[in-house]
Backbone as numpy.savetxt, mean C-alpha at the origin, in Angstrom:
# Nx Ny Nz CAx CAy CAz Cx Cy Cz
22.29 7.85 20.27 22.59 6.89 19.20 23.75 7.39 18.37
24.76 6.38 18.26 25.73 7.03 17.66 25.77 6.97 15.93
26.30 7.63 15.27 26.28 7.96 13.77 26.80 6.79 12.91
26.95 5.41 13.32 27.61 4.48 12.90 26.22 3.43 12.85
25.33 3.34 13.96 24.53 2.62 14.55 23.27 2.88 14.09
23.15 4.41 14.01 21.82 5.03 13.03 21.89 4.24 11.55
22.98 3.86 11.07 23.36 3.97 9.49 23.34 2.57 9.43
23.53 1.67 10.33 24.26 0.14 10.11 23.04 -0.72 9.26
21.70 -0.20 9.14 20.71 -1.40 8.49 20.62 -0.80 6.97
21.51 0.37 6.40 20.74 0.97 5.32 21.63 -0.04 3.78
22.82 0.11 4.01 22.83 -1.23 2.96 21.62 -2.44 2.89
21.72 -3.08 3.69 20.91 -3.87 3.78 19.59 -3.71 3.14
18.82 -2.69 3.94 17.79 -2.12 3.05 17.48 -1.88 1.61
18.90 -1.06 1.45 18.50 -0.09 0.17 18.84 -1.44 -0.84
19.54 -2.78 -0.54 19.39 -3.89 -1.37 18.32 -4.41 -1.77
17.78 -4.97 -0.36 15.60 -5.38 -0.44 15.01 -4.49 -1.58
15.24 -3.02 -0.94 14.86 -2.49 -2.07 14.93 -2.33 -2.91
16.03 -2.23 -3.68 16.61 -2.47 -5.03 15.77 -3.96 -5.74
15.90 -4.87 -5.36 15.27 -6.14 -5.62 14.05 -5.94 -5.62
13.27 -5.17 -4.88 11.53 -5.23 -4.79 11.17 -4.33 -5.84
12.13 -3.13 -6.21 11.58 -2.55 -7.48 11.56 -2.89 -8.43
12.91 -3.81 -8.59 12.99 -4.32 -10.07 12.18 -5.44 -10.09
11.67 -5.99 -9.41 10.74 -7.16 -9.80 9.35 -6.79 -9.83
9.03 -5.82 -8.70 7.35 -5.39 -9.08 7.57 -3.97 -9.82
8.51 -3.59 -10.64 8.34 -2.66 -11.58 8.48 -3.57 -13.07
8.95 -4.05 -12.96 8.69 -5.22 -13.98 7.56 -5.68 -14.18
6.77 -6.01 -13.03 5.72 -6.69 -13.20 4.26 -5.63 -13.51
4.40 -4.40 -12.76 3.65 -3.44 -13.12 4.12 -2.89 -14.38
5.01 -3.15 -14.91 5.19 -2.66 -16.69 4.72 -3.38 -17.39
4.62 -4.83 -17.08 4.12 -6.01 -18.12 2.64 -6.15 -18.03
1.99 -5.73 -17.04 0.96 -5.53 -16.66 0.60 -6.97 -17.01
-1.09 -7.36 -17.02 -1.30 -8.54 -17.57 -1.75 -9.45 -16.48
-1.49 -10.63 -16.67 -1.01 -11.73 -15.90 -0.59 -12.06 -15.15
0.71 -11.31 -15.38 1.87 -11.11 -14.52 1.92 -10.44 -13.39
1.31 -9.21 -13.34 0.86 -7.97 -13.07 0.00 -8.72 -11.62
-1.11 -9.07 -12.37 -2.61 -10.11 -11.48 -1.92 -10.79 -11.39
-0.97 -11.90 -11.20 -0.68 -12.92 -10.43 0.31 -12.29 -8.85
1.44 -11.46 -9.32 2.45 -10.97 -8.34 1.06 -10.47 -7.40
0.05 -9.77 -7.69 -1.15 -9.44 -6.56 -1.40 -10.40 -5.68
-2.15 -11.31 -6.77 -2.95 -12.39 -5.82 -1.62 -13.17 -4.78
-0.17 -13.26 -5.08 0.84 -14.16 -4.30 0.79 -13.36 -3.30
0.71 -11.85 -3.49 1.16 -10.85 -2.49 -0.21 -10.67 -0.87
-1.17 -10.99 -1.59 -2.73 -11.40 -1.10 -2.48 -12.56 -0.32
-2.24 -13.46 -0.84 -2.28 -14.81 0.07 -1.02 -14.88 0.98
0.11 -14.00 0.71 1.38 -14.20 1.36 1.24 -12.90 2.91
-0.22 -11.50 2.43 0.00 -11.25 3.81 -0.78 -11.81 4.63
-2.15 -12.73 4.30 -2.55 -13.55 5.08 -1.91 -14.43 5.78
-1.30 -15.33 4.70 -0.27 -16.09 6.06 0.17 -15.40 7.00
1.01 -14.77 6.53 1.90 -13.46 7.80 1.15 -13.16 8.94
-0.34 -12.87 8.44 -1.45 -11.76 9.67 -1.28 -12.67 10.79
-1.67 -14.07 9.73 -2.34 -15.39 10.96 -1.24 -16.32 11.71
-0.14 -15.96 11.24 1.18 -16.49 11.68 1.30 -15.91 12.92
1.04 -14.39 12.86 1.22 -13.56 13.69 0.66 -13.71 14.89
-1.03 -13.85 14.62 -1.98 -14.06 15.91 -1.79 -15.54 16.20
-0.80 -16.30 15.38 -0.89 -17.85 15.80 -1.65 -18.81 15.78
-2.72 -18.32 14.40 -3.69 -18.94 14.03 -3.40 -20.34 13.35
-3.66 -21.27 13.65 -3.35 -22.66 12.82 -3.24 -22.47 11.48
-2.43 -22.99 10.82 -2.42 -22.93 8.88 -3.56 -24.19 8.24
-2.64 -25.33 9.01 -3.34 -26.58 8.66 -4.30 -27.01 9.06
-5.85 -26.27 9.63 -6.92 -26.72 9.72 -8.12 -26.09 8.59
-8.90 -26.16 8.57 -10.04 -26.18 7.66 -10.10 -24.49 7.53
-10.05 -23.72 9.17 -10.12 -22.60 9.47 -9.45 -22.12 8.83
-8.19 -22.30 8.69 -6.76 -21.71 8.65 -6.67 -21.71 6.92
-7.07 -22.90 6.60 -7.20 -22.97 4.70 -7.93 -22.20 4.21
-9.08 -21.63 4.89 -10.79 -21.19 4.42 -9.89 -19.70 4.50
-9.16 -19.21 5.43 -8.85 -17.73 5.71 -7.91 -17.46 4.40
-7.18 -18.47 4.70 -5.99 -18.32 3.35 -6.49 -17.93 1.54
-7.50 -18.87 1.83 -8.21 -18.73 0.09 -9.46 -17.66 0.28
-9.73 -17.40 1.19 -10.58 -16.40 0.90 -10.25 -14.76 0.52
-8.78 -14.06 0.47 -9.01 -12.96 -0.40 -8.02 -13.33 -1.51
-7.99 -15.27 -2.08 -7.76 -15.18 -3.50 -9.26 -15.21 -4.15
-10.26 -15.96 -3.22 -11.22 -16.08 -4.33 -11.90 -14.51 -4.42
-11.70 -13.84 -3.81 -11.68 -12.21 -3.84 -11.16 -11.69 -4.99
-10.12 -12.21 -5.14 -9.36 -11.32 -6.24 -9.23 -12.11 -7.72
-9.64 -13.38 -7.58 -10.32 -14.34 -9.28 -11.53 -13.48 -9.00
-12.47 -13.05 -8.05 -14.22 -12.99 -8.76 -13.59 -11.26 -9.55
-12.74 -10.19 -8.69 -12.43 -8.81 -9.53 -12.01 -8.93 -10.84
-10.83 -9.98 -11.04 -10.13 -10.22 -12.40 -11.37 -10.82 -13.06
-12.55 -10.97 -12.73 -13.50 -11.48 -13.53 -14.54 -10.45 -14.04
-14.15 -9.12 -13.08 -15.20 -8.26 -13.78 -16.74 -8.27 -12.52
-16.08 -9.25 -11.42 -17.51 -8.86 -10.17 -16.84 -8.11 -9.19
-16.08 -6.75 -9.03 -15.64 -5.97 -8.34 -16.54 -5.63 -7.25
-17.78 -5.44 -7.28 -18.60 -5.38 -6.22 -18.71 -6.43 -5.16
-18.71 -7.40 -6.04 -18.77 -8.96 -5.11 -17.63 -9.31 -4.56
-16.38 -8.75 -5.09 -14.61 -9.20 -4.55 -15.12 -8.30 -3.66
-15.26 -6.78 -3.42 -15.16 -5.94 -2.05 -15.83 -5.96 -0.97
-17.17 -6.82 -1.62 -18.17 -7.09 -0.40 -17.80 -8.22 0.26
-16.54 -9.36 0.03 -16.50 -10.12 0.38 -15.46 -9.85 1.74
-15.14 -8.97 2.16 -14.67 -8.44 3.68 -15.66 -8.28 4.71
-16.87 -8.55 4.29 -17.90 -8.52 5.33 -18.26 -9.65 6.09
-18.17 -10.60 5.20 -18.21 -12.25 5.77 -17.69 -12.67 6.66
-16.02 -12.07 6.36 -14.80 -12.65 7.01 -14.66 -12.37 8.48
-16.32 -11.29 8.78 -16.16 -10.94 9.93 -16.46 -12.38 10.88
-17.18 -13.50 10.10 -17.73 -14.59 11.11 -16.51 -15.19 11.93
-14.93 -14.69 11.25 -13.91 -15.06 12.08 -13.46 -15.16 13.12
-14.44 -13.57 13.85 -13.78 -12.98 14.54 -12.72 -11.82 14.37
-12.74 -10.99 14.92 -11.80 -9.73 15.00 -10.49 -10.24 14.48
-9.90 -10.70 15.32 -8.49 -10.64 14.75 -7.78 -11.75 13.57
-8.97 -12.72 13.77 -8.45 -13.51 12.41 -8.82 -12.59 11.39
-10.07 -12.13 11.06 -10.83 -11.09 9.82 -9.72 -9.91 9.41
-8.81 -9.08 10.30 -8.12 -8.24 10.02 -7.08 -8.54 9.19
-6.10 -9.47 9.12 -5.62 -9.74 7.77 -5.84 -9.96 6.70
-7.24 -10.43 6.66 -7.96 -10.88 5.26 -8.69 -9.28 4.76
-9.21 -8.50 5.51 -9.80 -7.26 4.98 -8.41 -6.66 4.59
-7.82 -6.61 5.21 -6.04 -6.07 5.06 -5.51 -6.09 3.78
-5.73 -7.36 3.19 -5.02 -8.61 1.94 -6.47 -8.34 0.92
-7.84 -7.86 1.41 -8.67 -7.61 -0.08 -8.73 -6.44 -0.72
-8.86 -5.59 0.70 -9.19 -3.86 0.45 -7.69 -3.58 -0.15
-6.35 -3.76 0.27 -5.25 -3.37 -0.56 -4.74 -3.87 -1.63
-4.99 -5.65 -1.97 -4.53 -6.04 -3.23 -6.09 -5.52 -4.10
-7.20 -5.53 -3.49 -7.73 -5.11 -4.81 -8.07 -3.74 -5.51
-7.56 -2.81 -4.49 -7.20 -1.39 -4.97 -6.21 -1.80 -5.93
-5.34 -2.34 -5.70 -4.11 -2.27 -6.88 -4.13 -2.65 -7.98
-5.23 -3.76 -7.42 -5.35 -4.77 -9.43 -6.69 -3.58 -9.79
-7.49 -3.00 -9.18 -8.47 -2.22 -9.75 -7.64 -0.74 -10.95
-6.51 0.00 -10.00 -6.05 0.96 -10.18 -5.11 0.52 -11.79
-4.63 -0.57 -11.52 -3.86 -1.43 -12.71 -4.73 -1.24 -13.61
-6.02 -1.66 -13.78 -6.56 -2.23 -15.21 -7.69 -0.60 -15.84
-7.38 0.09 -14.64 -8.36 1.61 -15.19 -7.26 2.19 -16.34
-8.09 3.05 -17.03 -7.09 3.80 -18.08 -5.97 4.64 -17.78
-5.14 4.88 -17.78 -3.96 5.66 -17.05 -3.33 4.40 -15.53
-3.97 2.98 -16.03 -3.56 2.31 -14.91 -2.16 2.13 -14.22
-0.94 2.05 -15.39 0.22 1.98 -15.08 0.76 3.71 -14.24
0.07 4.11 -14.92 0.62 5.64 -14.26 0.22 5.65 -12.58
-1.02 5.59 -12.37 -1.58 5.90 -11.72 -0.85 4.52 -10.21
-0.85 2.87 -10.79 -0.21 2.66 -9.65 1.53 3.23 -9.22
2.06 3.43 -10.19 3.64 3.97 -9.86 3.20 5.19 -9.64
1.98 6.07 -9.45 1.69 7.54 -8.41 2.05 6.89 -7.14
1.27 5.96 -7.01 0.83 5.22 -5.31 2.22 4.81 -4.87
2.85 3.96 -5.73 4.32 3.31 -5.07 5.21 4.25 -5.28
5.39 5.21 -5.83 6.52 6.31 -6.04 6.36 7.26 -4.43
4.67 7.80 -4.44 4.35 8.37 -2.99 5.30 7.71 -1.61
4.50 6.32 -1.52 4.66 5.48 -0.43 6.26 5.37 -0.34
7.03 4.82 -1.17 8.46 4.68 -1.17 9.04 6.07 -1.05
8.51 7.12 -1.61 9.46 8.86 -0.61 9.17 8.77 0.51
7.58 8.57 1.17 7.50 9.21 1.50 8.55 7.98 3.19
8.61 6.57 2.90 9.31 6.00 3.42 10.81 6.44 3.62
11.32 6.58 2.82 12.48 6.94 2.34 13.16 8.20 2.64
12.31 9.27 2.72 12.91 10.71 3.05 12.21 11.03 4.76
11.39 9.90 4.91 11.09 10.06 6.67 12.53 9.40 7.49
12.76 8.13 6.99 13.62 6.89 7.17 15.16 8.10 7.43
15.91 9.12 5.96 16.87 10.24 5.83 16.47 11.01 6.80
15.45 11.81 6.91 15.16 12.87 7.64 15.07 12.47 9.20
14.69 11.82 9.52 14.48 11.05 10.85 15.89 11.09 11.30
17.16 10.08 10.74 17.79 10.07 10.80 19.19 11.42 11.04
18.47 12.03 9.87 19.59 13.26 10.28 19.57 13.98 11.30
18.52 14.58 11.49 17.99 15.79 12.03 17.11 15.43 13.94
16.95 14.27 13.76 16.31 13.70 15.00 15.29 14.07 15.70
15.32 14.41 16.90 14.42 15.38 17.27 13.57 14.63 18.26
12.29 15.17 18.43 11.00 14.44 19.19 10.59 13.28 18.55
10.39 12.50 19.63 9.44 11.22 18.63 7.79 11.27 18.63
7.68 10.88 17.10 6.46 11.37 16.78 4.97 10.34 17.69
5.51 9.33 17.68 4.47 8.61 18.49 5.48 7.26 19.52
6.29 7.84 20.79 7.17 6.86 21.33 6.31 5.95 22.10
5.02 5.81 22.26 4.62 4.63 22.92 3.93 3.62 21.88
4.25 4.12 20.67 3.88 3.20 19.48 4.60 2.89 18.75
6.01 3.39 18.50 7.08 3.10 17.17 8.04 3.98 17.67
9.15 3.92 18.69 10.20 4.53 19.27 10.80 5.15 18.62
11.61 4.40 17.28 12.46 4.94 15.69 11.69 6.12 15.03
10.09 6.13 15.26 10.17 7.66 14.45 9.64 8.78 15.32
10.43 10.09 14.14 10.63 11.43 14.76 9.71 12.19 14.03
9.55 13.42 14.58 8.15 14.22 13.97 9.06 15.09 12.65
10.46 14.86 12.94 11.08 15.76 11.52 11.06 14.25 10.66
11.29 13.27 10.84 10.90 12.26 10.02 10.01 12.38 9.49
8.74 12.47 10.25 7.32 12.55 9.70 7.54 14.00 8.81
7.37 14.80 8.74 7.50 16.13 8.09 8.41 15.66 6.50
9.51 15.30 6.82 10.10 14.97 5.70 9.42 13.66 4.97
8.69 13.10 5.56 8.36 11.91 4.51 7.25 12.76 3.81
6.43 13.43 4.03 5.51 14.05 3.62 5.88 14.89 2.45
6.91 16.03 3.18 7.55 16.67 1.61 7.57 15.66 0.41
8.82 14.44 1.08 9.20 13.68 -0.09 7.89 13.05 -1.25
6.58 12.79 -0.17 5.78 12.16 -0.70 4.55 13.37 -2.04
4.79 14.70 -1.71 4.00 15.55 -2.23 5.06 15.90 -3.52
6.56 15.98 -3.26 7.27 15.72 -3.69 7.22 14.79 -5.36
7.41 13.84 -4.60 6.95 12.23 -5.52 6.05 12.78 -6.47
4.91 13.16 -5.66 3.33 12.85 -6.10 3.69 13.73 -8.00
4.02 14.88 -7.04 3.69 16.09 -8.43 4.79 15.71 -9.79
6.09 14.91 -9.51 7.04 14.65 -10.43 6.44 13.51 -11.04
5.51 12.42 -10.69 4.70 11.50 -11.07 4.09 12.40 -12.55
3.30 13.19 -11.79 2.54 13.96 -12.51 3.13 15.07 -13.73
3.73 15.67 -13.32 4.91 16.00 -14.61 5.49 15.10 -15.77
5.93 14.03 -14.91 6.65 12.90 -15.82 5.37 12.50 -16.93
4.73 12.01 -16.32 3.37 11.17 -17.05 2.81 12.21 -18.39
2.60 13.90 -17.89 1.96 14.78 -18.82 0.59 14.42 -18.42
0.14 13.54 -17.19 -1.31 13.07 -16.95 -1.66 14.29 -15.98
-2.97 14.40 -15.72 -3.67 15.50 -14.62 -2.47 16.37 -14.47
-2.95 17.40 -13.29 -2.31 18.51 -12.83 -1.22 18.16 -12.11
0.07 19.22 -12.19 0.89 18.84 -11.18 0.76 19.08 -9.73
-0.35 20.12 -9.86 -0.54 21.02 -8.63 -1.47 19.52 -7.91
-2.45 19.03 -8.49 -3.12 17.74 -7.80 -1.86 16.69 -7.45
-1.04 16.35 -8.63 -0.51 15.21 -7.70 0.62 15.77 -6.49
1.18 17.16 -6.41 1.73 17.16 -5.36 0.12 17.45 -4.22
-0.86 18.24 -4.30 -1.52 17.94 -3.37 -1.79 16.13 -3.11
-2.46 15.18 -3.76 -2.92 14.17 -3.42 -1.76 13.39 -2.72
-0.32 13.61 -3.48 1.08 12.59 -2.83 1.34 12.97 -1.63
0.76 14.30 -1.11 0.70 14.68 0.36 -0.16 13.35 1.07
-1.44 14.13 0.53 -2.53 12.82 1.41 -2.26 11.76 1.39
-1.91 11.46 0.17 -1.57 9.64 0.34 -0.61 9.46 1.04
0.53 10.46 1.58 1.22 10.19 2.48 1.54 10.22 3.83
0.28 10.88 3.91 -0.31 10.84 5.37 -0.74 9.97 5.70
-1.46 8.89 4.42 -2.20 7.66 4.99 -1.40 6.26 5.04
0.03 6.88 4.06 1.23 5.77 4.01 1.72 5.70 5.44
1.84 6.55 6.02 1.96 6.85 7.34 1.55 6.47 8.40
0.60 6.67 8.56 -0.82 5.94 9.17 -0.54 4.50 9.56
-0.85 4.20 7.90 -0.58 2.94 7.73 0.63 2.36 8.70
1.47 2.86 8.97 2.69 2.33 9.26 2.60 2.58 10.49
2.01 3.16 11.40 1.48 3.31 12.92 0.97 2.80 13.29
-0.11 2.27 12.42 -0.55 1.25 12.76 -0.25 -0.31 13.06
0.11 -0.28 12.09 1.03 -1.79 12.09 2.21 -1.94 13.08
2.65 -0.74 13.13 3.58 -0.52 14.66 2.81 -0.98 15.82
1.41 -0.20 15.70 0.53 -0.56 17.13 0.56 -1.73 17.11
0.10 -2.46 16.11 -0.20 -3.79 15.91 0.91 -4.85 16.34
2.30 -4.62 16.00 3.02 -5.14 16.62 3.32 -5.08 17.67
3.46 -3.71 18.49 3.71 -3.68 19.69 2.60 -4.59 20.94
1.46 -4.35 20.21 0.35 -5.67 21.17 0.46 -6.54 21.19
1.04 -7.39 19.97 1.53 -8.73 19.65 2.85 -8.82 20.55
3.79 -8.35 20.61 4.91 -8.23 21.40 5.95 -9.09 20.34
5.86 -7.88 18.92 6.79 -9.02 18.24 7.64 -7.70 17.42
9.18 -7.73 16.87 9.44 -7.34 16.12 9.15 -6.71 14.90
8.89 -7.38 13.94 9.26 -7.52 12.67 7.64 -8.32 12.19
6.89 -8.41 11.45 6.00 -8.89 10.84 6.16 -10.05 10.52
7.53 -10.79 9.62 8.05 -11.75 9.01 9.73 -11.51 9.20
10.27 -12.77 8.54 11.51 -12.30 7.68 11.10 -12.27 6.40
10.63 -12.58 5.06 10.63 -12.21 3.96 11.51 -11.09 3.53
11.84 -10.27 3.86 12.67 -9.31 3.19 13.40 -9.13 4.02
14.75 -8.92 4.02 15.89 -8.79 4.73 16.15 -7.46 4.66
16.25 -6.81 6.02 16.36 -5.48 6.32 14.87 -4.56 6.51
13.96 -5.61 5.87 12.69 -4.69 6.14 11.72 -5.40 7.42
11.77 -6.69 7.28 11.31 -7.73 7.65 10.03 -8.30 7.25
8.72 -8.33 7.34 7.57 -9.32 6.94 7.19 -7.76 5.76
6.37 -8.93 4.87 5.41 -8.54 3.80 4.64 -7.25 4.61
4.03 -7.04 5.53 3.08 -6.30 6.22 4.17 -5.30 6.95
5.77 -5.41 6.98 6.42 -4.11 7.51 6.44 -3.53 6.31
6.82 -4.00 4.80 7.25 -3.40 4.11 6.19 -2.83 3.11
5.12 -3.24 3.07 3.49 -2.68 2.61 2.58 -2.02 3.36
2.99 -2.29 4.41 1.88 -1.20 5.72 1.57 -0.10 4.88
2.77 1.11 4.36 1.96 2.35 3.98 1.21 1.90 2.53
1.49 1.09 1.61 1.08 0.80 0.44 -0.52 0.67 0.89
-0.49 -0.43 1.49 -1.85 -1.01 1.94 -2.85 0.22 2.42
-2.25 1.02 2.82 -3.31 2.25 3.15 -3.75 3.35 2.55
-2.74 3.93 1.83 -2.60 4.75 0.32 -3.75 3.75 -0.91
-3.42 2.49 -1.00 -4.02 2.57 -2.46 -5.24 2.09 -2.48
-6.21 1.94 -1.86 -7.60 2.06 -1.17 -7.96 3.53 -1.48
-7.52 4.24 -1.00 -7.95 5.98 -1.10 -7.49 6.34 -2.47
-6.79 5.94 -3.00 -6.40 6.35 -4.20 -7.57 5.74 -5.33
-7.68 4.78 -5.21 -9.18 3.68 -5.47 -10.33 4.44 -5.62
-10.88 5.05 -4.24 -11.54 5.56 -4.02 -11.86 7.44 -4.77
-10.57 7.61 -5.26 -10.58 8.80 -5.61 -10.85 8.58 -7.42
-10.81 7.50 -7.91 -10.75 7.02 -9.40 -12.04 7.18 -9.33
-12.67 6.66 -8.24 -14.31 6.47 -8.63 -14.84 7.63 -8.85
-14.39 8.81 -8.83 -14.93 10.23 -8.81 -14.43 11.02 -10.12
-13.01 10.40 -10.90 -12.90 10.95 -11.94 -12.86 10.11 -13.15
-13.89 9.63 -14.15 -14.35 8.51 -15.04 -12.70 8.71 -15.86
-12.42 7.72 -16.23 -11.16 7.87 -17.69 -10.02 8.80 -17.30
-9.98 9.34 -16.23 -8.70 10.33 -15.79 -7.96 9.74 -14.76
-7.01 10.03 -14.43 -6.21 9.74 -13.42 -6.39 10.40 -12.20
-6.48 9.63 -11.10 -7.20 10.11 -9.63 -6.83 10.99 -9.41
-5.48 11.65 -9.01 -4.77 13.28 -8.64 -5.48 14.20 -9.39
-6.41 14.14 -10.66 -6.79 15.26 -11.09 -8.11 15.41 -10.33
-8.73 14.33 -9.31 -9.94 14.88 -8.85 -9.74 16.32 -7.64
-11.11 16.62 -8.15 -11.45 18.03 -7.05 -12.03 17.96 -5.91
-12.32 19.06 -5.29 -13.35 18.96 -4.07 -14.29 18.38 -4.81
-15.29 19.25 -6.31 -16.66 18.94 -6.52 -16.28 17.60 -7.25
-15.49 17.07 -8.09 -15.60 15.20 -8.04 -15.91 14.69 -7.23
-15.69 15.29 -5.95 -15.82 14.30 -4.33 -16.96 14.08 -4.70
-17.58 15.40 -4.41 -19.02 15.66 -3.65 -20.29 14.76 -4.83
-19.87 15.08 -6.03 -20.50 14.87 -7.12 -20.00 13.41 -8.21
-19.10 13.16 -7.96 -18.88 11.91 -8.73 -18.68 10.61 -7.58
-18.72 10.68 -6.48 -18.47 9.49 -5.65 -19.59 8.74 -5.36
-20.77 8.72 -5.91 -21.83 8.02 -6.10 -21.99 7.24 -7.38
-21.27 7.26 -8.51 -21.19 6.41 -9.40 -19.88 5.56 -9.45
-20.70 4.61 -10.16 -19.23 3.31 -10.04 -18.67 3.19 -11.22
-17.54 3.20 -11.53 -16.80 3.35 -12.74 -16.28 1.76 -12.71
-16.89 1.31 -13.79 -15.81 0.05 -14.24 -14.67 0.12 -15.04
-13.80 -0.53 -14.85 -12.46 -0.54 -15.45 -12.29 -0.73 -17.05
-12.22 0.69 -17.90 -12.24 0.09 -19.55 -11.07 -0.44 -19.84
-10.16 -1.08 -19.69 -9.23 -1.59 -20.33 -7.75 -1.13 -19.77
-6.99 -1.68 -20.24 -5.16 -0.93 -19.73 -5.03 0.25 -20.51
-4.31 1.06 -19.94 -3.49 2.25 -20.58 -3.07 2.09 -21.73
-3.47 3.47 -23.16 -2.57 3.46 -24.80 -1.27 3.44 -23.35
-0.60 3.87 -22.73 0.29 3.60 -22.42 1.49 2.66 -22.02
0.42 1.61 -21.65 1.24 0.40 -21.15 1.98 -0.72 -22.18
């Protein structure tokens, strides 16, 4: 690959991107409304995408019922029935396999986010998750590029390299701990450990959805974003990171997730923490 040809999509990109921060950093600063609405559009917009994908009808009863089912997911959370929004991925199994996978996709990740939003340290804690996910994209995407090498999984995603992978990881442990500095919230030593993990699972995430495409026998997820392509190329690692990050709140009451420990695991992941209010910060 020549050095002209490696480089030719990154304008492009680094524009999408430019545009996707300033509008959902905006919207995660205003928190609110605003905040919960950009979710729920982002909810119903990767459903379409999933079912576009498998070629599921829009305009039948089926196709409407899939669509509104992880908004009414995410009105019953903004209402304060968080148990009842998460249990509602169990239903969706009457779909069938592959219709159900976009909708668990579109509840378990938009409602980590509106959950992580409205906990105390909420604003901090989601720009931990999107600061992670975007290095750890970003310095795999550089590193990949420079340095080349083996590919890390070529019968699943050809474009990445295992020094890619390595470098997104730095970038993402990276991220994690300057999150954590910046803020003055938890340890720095936790958020560069946790911006690791979460970037292993940003990762993941994104292998998957590779697999996923490659079975489908399709490109790109969508066009929606130019240079990235569908909602589900450019959230894959989000969608997998902020579930676990979710999951790690439930273990530390009123603190920000990176400060949990081994014994939070073991010892606080049996109680359920409801959300007191937005951040003195926000």
């Amino acid at each position: 690959m020549s050095g002209s040809s490696r480089w030719s999509d990154l304008k492009l990109r680094l524009t999408s991107a430019v545009i996707l921060v300033v509008v959902a950093g905006g919207c995660l600063w205003q928190g609110g409304m605003i905040y919960n609405a950009l979710i729920l559009l982002a909810m119903f917009g990767l459903v379409w995408e999933g079912l576009t994908l498998i070629k599921q009808p829009l305009y039948t009863w089926r196709g409407v019922l899939l669509l509104l089912w992880p908004m009414v997911s995410g009105v019953a959370a903004l209402r304060g029935e968080w148990s009842s929004a998460f249990w509602m991925v169990w239903p969706s199994l009457i779909f069938g396999i592959p219709a159900c996978i976009p909708v668990v996709v579109s509840i378990l990740g938009g409602l980590s986010l509106l959950w992580l939003r409205h906990l105390p340290y909420g604003l901090e804690s989601v720009l931990f998750v999107l600061c992670v996910v975007i290095a750890s994209d970003s310095f795999a995407y550089l590193t990949g590029r420079i340095f080349g090498g083996p590919k890390l999984a070529p019968s699943i995603s050809p474009g990445k390299t295992r020094s890619g992978a390595i470098g997104g990881l730095i970038g993402a442990s990276f991220a994690g701990g300057m999150v954590a500095w910046l803020s003055g919230a938890g340890f720095v030593g936790g958020g560069l450990l946790w911006g690791a993990v979460l970037g292993v699972f940003s990762q993941s995430g994104d292998l998957l959805e590779s697999a996923a495409k490659r079975r489908l026998n399709v490109k790109d997820s969508g066009r929606l974003i130019p240079g990235h392509g569908g909602l589900l190329d450019r959230f894959d690692g989000l969608l997998a990171a902020a579930p676990l990050a979710a999951l790690l709140s439930l273990a530390v009451a009123g603190q920000v997730f990176w400060s949990a420990t081994p014994a939070d695991l073991i010892g606080g992941s049996a109680h359920r923490i409801i959300p007191q209010g937005e951040s003195s910060h926000d």
